[in-house]
Structures are given as C-alpha cells and as structure tokens.
DRENLORO-178525 format. One record per residue (C-alpha): chain; residue in one letter; x negated, y, z. Coordinates in steps of 0.2 Angstrom, whole numbers, plus 5000, padded with zeros to 4 digits. Layout:
DRENLORO-178525
+-------+------+------+------+------+
: chain : resn :   xx :   yy :   zz :
+-------+------+------+------+------+
:     A :    A :    X :    Y :    Z :
...
+-------+------+------+------+------+
This chain:
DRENLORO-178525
+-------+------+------+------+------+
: chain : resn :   xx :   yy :   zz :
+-------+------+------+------+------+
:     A :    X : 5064 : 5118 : 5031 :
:     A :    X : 5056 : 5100 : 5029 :
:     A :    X : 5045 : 5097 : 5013 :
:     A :    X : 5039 : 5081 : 5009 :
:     A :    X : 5024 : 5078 : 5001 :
:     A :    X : 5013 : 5062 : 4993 :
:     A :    X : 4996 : 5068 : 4999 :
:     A :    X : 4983 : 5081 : 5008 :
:     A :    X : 4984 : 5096 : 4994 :
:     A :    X : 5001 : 5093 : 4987 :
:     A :    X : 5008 : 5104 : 4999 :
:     A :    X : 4999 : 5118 : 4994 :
:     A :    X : 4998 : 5115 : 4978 :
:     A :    X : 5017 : 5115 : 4973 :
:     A :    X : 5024 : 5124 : 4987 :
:     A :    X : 5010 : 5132 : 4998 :
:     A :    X : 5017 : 5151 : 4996 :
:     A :    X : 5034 : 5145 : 4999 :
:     A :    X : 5030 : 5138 : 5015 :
:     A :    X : 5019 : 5153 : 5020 :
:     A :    X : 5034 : 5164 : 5017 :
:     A :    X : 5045 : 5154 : 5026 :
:     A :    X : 5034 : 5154 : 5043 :
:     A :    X : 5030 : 5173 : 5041 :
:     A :    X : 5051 : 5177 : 5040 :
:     A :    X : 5052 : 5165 : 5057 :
:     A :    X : 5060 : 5150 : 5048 :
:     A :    X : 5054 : 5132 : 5055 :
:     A :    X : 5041 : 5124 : 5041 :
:     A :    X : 5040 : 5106 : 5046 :
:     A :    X : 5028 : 5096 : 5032 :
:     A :    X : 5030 : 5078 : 5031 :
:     A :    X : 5014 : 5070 : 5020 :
:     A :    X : 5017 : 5052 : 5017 :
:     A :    X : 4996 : 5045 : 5013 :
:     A :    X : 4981 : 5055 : 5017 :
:     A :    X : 4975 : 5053 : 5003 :
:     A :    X : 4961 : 5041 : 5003 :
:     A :    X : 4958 : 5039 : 4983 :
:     A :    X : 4955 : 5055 : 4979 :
:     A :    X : 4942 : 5062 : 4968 :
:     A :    X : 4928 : 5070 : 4979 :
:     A :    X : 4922 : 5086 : 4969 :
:     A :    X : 4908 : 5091 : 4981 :
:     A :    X : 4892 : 5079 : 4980 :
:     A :    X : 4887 : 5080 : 4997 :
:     A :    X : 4904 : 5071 : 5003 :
:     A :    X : 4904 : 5058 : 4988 :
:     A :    X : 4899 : 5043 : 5001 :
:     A :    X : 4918 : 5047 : 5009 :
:     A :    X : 4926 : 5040 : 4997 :
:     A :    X : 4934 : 5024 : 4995 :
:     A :    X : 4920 : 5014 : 4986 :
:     A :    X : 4909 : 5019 : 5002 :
:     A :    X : 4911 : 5024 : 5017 :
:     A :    X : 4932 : 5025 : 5014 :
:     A :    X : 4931 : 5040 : 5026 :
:     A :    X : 4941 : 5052 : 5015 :
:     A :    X : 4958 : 5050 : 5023 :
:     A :    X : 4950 : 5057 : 5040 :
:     A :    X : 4942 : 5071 : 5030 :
:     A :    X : 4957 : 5074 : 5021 :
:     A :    X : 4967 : 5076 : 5035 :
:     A :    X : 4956 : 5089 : 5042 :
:     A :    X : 4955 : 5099 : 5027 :
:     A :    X : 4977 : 5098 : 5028 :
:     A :    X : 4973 : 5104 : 5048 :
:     A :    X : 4965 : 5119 : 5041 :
:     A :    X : 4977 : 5123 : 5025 :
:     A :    X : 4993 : 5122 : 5038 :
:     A :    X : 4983 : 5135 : 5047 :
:     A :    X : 4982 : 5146 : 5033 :
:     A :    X : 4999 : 5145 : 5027 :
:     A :    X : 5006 : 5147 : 5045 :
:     A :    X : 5013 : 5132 : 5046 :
:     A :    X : 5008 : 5121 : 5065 :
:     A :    X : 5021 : 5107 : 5062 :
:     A :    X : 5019 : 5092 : 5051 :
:     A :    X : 5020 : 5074 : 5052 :
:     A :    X : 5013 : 5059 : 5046 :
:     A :    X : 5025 : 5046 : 5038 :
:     A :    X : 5025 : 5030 : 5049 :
:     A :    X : 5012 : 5040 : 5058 :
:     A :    X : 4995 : 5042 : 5053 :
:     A :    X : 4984 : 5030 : 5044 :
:     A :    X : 5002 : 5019 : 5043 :
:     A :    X : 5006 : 5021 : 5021 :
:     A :    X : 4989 : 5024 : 5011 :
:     A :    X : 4987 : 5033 : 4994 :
:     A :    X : 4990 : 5019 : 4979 :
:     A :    X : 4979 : 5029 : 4968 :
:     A :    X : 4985 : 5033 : 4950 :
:     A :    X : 4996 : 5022 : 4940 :
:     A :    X : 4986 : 5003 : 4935 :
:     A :    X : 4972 : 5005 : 4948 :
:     A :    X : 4968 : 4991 : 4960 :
:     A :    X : 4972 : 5002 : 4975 :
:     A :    X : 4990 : 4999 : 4974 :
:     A :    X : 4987 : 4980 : 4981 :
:     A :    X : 4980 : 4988 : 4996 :
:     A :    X : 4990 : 4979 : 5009 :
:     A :    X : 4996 : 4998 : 5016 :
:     A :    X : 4999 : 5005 : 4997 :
:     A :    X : 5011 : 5017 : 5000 :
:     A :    X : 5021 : 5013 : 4983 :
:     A :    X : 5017 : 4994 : 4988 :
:     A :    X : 5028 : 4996 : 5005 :
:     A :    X : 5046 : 4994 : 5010 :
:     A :    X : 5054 : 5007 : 5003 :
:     A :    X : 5070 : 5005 : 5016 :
:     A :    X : 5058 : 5006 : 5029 :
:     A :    X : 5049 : 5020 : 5023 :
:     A :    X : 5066 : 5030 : 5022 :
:     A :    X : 5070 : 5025 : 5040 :
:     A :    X : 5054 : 5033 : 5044 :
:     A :    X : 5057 : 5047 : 5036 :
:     A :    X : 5075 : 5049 : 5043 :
:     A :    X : 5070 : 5048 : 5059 :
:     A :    X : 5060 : 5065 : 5056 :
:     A :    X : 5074 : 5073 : 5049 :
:     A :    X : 5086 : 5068 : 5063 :
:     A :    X : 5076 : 5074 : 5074 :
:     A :    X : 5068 : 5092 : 5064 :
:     A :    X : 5087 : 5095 : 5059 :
:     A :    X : 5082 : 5105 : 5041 :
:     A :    X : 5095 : 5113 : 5032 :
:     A :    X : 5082 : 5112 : 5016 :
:     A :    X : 5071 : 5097 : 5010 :
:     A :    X : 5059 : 5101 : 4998 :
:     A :    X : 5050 : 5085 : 4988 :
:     A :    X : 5047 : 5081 : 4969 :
:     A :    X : 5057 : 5078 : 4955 :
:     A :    X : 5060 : 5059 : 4948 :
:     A :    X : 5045 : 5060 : 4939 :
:     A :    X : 5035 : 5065 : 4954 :
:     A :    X : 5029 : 5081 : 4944 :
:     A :    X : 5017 : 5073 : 4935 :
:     A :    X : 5018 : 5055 : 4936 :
:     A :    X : 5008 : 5049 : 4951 :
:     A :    X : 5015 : 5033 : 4958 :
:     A :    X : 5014 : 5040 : 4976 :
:     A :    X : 5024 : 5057 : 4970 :
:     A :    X : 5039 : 5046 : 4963 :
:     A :    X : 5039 : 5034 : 4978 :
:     A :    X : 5041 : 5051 : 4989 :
:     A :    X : 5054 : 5057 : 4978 :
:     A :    X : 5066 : 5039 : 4981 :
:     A :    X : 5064 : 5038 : 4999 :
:     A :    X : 5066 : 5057 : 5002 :
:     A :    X : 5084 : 5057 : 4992 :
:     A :    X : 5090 : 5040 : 5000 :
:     A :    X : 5085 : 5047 : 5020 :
:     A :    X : 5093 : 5064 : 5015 :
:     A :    X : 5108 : 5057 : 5008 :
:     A :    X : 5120 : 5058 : 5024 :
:     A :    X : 5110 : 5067 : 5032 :
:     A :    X : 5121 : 5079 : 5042 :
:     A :    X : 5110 : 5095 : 5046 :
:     A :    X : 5104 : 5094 : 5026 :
:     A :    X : 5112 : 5107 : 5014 :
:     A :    X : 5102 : 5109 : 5001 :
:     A :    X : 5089 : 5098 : 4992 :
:     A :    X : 5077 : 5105 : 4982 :
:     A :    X : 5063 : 5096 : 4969 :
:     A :    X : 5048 : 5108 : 4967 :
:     A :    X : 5045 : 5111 : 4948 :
:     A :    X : 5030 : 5120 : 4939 :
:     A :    X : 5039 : 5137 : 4925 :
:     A :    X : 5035 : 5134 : 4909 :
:     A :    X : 5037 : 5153 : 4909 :
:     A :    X : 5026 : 5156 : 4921 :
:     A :    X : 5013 : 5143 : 4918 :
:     A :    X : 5011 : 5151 : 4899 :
:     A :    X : 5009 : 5168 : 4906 :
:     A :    X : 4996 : 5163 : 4918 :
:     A :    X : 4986 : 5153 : 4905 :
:     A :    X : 4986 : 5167 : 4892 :
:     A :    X : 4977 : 5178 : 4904 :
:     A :    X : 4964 : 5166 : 4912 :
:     A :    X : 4960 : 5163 : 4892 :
:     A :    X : 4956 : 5182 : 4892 :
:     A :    X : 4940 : 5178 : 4902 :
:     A :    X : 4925 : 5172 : 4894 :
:     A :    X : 4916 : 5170 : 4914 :
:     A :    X : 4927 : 5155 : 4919 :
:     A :    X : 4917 : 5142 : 4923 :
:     A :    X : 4928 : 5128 : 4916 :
:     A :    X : 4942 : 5124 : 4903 :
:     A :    X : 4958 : 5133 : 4905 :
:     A :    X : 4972 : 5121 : 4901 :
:     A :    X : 4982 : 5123 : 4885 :
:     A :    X : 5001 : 5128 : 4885 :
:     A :    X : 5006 : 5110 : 4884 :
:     A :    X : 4993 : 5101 : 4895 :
:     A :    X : 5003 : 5103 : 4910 :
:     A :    X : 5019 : 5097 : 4918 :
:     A :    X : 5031 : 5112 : 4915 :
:     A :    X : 5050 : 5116 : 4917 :
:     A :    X : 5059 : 5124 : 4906 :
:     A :    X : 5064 : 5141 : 4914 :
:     A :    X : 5081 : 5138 : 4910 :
:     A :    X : 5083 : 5121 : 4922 :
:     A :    X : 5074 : 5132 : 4936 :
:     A :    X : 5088 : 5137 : 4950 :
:     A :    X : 5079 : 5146 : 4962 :
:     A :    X : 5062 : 5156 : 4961 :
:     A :    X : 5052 : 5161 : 4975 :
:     A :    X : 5040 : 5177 : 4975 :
:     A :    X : 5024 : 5174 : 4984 :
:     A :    X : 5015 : 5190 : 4980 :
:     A :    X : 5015 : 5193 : 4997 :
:     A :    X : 5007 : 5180 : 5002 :
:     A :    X : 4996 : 5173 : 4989 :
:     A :    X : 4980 : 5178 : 5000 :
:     A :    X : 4986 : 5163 : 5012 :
:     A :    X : 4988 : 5150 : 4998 :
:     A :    X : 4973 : 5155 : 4991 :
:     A :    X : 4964 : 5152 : 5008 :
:     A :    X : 4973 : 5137 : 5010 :
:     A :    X : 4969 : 5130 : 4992 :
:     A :    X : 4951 : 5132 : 4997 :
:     A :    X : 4954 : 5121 : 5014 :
:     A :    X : 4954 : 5106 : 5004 :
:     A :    X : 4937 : 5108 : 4996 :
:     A :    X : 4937 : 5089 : 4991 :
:     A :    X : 4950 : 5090 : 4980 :
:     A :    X : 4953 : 5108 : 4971 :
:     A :    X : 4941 : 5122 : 4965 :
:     A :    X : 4947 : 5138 : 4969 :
:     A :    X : 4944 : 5157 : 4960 :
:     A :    X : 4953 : 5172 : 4964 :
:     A :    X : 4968 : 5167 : 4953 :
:     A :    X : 4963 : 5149 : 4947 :
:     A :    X : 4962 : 5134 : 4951 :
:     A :    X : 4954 : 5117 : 4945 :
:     A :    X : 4955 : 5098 : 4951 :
:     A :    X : 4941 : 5087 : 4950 :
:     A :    X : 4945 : 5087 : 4930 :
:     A :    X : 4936 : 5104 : 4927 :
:     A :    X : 4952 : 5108 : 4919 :
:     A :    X : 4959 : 5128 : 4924 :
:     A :    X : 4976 : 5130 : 4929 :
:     A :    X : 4983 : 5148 : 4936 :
:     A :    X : 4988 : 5152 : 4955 :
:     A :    X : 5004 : 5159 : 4949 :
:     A :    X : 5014 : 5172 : 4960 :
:     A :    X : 5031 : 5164 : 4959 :
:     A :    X : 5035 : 5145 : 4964 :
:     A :    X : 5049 : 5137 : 4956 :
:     A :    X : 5061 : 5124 : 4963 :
:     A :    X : 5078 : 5113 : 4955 :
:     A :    X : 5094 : 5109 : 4967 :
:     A :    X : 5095 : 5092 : 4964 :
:     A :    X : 5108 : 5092 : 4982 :
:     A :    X : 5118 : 5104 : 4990 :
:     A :    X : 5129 : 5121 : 4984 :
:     A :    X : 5118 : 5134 : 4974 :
:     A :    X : 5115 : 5148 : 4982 :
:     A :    X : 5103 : 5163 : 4976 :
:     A :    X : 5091 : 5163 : 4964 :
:     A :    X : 5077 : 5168 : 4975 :
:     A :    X : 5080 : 5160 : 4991 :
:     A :    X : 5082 : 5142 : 4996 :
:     A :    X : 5091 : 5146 : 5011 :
:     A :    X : 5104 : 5160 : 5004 :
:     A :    X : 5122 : 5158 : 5012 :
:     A :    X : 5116 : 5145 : 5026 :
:     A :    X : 5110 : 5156 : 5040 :
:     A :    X : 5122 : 5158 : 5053 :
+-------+------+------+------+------+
C-alpha cells in the first residue's frame, strides 16, 4: 500500500489507523508526503520562532515530528516527493506562500507525477491511497496531490485499486454528539456541518481501527505543532473539536470493488 499525502499530519490524520493496521497484518505501508509542511500554524508558544515568518525552521521540525508518528503507526518506509526540502507547502488558498519559487501547487505538475511514478515503479503497490478532487477540505496542496497521484497511477501496472480518503458523515455525527455530551472539553466541538463529510452512502470501503486507535492516538500526539490531542479528540490550531473516530472511510475512485472493509480484498495472491 502507497498513500500519498500533502503534508507532516495528513497522514495521520485521514488514514493513520488504516496504515497501522496494515503494517501490523504484515502488509508494506509505503507514505509518500509531498511538502514538509512549512506554513503550518504552530500551536505550542515555545516553538512559534519556527515558523515561517522567523526562523522558517518548521519544515525540519515537522519532519521529525512525521519520524516519530511513522514510529507509532508502524510504519519505517516513506518518501519525500522529489526528495526532501525539493516541493514546499503553498499555504492555504490566496496566501503569498504560493509564489515561493519551490510552492508545491506552483511546480510542474508533469514533473511532479514523474517523481512520484518513479516511487511507484519501484514500491510496486497494489493500493494508492490519496485525497479526493477537492483535496478533502480544499487546501491547494491537498488537490495538487490528488492530480498528480491519478495521472502517475494511471498505467501504472502493479496498481489495482485507487482509493481517496473520505471523512463519514455517519460517523463524524456520531462522534460529535458524544464529545457534546462533555461539559470539561477545553475547546469548541465542531457542529454537524462544520466539517468536510461524505455521505455514508458514497463510502465503498470502511475500515475498523479499534484495534489500533491507541497507535493513532500516539501518533496524533507526534505532531504536537500542528494538532491537540484528548483521549478521543482532536483539535487543530483552530480550537475547534473534532472526534478520533474508530472507523476510517475511503472511495474507489480506480480499480474493481472489492469488500467493504478491506482495501485489499481479492488481490492477495
């Protein structure tokens, strides 16, 4: 399996318990993160001078905290698009930090496939995991991720399925309603229609992390710049509350369906 992802957190974000319980059944969990994320928000004062309108050290710091997530989920392989430090976080949509001359939406984006192609040829996945057209929720780097991942997979010959990550609106409901249940959170908790969902119905395939939420809360809490963590909550530099929910949701956007709750159903020798 081969996921693609924008920047340091995306990974475990969207599809951390999915790669944990992939490397703990003994499946090859290859990430491929595309910027190191040196826009981001930095939530901890102590580390603020990182960021890019200091020191511009966040990228490093960032790539460390990604170290440690991997670690977490069980995951030692992952690249870095064009190598590291080569594509740089364009920051949200309208922000000066797209004309950096190493913007990641501001590069080639036939080169960037190529980069990314050559990692496939080489990993030989039969599932790529990125983000929809939309890029989940928007971001700039997100979409970019999605175009060049569908043009490098395309003829790809070891590549069955493709799959965008996807958040339930099913799920995401459920979860909301109980963290509104507790008066002692210390922030917001997002309302039903504050946050990019998926109708349940569009969902193809659902994976249960129960198992090994303990990892993707551990790695969650690896990258301290960007998310605060509780035991079944999470919150970005917003202060706004979204749950940790037990099931990750993905859409085949490529490839033959195959069982609801496993992204690799009918492929294994």
């Amino acid at each position: 399996m081969l996921l693609v992802h924008a920047h340091p957190d995306d990974e475990t974000l969207t599809t951390g318990g999915t790669m944990a319980v992939y490397a703990a059944r003994g499946v090859r969990v290859v990430l491929v993160t595309c910027t190191l994320g040196e826009e981001g928000e930095i939530i901890p004062p102590h580390l603020a001078e990182l960021g890019s309108w200091a020191g511009d050290q966040l990228g490093g710091y960032r790539d460390g905290e990604l170290a440690a997530a991997c670690a977490a989920l069980g995951v030692t392989e992952r690249h870095q698009l064009g190598g590291i430090g080569r594509w740089r976080d364009s920051g949200m949509a309208g922000t000066l930090s797209a004309d950096h001359p190493r913007a990641f939406t501001g590069g080639d984006a036939g080169e960037q496939a190529a980069q990314l192609r050559a990692v496939i040829d080489e990993v030989r996945p039969q599932v790529v995991v990125t983000y929809d057209a939309n890029g989940g929720y928007g971001h700039p780097d997100h979409i970019r991720a999605h175009r060049i991942t569908m043009a490098a997979t395309e003829s790809a010959p070891s590549v069955r399925r493709v799959f965008h990550t996807v958040s339930s609106a099913g799920a995401v409901a459920t979860g909301l309603a109980g963290l509104r249940e507790r008066p002692e959170l210390p922030f917001r908790v997002a309302a039903d229609d504050e946050l990019p969902t998926t109708p349940d119905e569009d969902i193809d395939t659902v994976v249960d992390v129960t198992r090994l939420l303990p990892a993707k809360v551990a790695a969650l809490r690896a990258h301290a710049t960007q998310i605060t963590v509780g035991e079944d909550w999470f919150a970005l530099s917003n202060d706004i509350i979204q749950p940790i929910t037990a099931t990750e949701h993905f859409v085949l956007a490529r490839g033959e369906a195959g069982a609801r709750t496993d992204l690799f159903e009918g492929l294994r020798p």
